[in-house]
C-alpha positions in Angstrom: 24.8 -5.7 5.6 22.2 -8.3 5.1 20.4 -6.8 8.0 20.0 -3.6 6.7 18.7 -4.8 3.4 15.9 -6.4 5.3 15.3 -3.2 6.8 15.2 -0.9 4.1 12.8 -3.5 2.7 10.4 -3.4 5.6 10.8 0.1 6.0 9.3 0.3 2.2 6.6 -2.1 2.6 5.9 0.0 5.5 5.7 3.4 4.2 3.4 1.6 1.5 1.2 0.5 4.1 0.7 4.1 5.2 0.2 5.6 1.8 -2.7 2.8 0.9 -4.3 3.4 4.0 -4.2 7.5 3.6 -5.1 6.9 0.3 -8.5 5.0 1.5 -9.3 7.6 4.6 -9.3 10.2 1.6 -11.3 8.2 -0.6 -13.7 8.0 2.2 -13.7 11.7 3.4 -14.1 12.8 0.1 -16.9 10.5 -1.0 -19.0 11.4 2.2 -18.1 15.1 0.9 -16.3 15.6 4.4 -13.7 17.6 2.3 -14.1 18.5 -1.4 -12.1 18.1 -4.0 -12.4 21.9 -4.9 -9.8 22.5 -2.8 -6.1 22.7 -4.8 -4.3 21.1 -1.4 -6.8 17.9 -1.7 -6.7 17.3 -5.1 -3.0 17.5 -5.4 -2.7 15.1 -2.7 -5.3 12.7 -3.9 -3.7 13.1 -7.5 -0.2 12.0 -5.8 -1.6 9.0 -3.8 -3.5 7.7 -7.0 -0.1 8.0 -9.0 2.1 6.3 -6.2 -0.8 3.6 -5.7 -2.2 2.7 -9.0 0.8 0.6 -10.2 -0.1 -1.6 -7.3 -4.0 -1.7 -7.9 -3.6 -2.4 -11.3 -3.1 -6.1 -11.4 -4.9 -6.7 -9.0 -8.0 -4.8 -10.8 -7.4 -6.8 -14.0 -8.1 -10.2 -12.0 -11.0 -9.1 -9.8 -14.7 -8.7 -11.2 -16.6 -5.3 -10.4 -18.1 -5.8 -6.7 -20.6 -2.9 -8.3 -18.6 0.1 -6.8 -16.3 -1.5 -4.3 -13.0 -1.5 -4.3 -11.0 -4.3 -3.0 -8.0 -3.6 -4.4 -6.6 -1.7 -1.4 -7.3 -4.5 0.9 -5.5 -7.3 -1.2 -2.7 -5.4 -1.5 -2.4 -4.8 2.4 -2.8 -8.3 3.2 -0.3 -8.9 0.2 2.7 -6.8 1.6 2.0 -8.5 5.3 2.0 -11.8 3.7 5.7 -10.4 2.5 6.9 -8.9 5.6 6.0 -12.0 7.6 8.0 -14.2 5.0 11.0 -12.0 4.8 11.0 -11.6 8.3 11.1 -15.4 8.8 13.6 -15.8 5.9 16.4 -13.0 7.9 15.5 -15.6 11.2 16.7 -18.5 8.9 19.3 -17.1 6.8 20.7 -14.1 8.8 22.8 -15.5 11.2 24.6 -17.7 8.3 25.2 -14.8 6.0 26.3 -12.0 7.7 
């Protein structure tokens, strides 16, 4: 039981991983005008992206000063949710045997 809570967890953290780091590729492609957002397909899927990541941003934006255009949001919040993995990941190897 305890084991597959610390999965699910991971597998969470994981999949928000992913979507931040889709979520920057399509910043990127569409601020080097690779695609456009004319396209109904790209800005649906940037709109969805912005909604699923912007509760995590926005923190994070309140305690950062403007770096004139850049973004570090994103990147904090990666190294965040590896900072977490790592500890939960240690705290299953101490507690999971015992509780289980």
């Amino acid at each position: 039981m305890v084991l597959a809570l610390f999965q699910i967890i991971d597998m969470i953290l994981q999949l928000a991983t992913w979507v931040i780091i889709a979520q920057v590729i399509l910043s990127w492609l569409i601020a080097f005008n690779v695609i456009s957002m004319q396209s109904n397909f790209v800005r649906t899927l940037a709109m969805t992206i912005e909604r699923i990541t912007a509760p995590l941003y926005r923190p994070i934006k309140r305690l950062l000063p403007d770096f004139g255009g850049i973004d570090f949001s994103p990147l904090i919040v990666l190294l965040g949710i590896q900072v977490l993995r790592k500890l939960l990941g240690g705290l299953y190897l101490e507690l999971g045997p015992t509780i289980t």
